[in-house]
N, C-alpha and C positions, 0 to 999 in steps of 0.2 A: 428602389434598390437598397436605400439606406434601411427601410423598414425591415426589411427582409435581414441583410446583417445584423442589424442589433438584434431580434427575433431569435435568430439562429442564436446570436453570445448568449442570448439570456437563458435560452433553453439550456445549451450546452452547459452554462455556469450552474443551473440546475440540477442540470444529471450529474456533475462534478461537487456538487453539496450533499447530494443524496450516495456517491459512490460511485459514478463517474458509468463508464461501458460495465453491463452487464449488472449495472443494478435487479436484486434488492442486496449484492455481496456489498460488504464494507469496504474492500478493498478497492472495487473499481470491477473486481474479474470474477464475483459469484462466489468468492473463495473467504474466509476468515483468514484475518491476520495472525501474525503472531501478537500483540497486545491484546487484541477480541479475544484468543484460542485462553489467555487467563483465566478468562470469566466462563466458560464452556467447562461444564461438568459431565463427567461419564457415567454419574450414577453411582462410584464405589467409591470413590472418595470420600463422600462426606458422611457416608461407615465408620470407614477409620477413624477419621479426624475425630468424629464424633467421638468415639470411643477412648480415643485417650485424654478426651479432654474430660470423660467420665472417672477412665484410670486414674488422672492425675488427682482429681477431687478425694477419688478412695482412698490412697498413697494418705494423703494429707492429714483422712480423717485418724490412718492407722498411727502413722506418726504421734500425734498428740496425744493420743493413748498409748501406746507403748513408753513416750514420754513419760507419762504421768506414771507408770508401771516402775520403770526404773528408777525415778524419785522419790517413790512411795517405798520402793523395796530399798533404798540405800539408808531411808531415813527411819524406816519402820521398829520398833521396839517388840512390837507383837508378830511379828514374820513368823509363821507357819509355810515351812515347804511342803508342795502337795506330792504326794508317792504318786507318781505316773500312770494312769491306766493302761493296761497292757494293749487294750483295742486300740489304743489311739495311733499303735507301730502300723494296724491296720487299717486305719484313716489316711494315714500315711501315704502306705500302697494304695490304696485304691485310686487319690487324687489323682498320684502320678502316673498311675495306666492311664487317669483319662484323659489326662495332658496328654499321651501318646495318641490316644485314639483317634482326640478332637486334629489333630494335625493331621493323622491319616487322613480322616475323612477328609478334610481342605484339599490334600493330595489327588485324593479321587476324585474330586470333584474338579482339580483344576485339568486332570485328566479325560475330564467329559466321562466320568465312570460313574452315572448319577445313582445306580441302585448300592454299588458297593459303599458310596459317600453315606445316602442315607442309612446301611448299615451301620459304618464306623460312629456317625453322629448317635444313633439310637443307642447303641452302647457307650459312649459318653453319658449319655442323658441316665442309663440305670447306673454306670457309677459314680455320678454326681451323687442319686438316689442313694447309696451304699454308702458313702461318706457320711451322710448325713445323719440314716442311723445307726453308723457306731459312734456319732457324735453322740447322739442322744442315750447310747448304751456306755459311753463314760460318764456320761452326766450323771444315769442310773449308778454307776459301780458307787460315785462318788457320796450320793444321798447314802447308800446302803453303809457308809463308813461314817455318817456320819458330817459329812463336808457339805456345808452349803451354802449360797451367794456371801452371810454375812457371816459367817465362821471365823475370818481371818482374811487382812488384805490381800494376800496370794490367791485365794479361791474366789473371793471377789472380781478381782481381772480375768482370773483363770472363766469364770461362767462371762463376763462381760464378752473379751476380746472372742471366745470361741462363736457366743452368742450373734456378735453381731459379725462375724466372718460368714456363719450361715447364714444368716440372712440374705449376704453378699451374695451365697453358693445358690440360693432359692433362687435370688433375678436372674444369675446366671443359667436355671433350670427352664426357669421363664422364656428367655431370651433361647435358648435350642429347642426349646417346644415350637415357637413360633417361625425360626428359621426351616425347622422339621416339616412343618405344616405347609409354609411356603416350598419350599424345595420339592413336593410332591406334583407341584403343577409345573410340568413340562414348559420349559422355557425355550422358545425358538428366535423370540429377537433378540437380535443382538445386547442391545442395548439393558436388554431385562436378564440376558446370562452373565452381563456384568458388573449385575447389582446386586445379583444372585451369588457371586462369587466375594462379592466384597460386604455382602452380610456375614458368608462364610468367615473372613477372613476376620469382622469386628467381634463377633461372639467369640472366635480363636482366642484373640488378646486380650479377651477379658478373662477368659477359662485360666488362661495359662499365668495371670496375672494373679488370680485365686490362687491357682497350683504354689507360685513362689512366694502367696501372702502365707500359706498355711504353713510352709514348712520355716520361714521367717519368724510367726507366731507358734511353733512347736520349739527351737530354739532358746527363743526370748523366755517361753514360760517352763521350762526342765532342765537348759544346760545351762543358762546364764546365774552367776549369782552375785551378788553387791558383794564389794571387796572392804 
């Protein structure tokens, strides 16, 4: 009789180490706690997360250069201001439709609208493509006048800071080609429409992230001047 009690405590004390009734749940009942449900990912978070721990990095780099932009320009003896290319009004434009568009599409998509999503992203993606070369058609207007990387420190940041924002706007091309391409194969688990949605949403925040670097760097290099 004694064997049989202790047998039973030890087992019980067992299934009570391992999560009690209804093991393999943590809890005891098959179910995840609330501390466990921390560690439990859906798949689109770490999207996000990811992405602005990218943004953050960008931010940081832009900083330092623009730093050095308006140090050089307060301090500068040689300062040449550059006469604005007129395409660059339509650089402009074009970013900021596709900040509109890339958010429609997020919209359709959070809509279950998957063909009109892939529209609105496809058109993102050609006026990324349009920005880009009227980037390269101010850079033309500029050579044609004469203006180039070492002409004077204004045209120097001016080719730097634009330079390396497209670069920025290319991964960003990158990155909706690839969502594009994903997005074409019908997602029926759960679990994979939303990761599906939270790819949507991390390309979103960078696009749109681009959108307020350009017009922050159109600003900085045309309306700003050292006092």
């Amino acid at each position: 009789m004694a064997t049989t009690v202790t047998s039973t405590r030890t087992h019980a004390g067992s299934a009570l180490g391992r999560g009690g009734p209804g093991y393999p749940g943590p809890n005891g009942n098959g179910k995840r706690d609330g501390h466990d449900s921390l560690f439990h990912d859906d798949g689109s978070a770490r999207y996000r997360v990811g992405m602005w721990v990218g943004v953050a990095g960008i931010a940081m780099l832009f900083v330092g250069l623009s730093s050095a932009y308006i140090v050089r320009a307060a301090s500068a003896t040689d300062w040449q201001p550059l006469i604005m290319p007129r395409i660059l009004w339509l650089s402009t434009t074009l970013i900021l439709l596709s900040s509109i568009t890339i958010e429609t599409a997020r919209r359709k998509l959070k809509a279950s609208q998957d063909q009109a999503y892939l529209g609105w992203l496809s058109l993102t993606g050609l006026l990324g493509v349009g920005f880009l070369v009227s980037q390269l058609l101010a850079w033309q207007h500029l050579w044609r006048q004469g203006v180039f990387l070492a002409s004077n420190p204004h045209s120097s940041f001016f080719y730097l800071l634009t330079a390396t924002h497209g670069i920025h706007i290319i991964c960003g091309l990158l990155a909706l080609l690839y969502v594009l391409l994903r997005a074409r194969t019908q997602a029926t688990d759960k679990a994979e429409i939303v990761k599906k949605q939270g790819r949507a949403e991390a390309v979103g925040i960078y696009w749109h992230f681009m959108d307020g670097l350009w017009i922050y760097l159109f600003l900085l290099l045309f309306l700003w001047r050292s006092q």
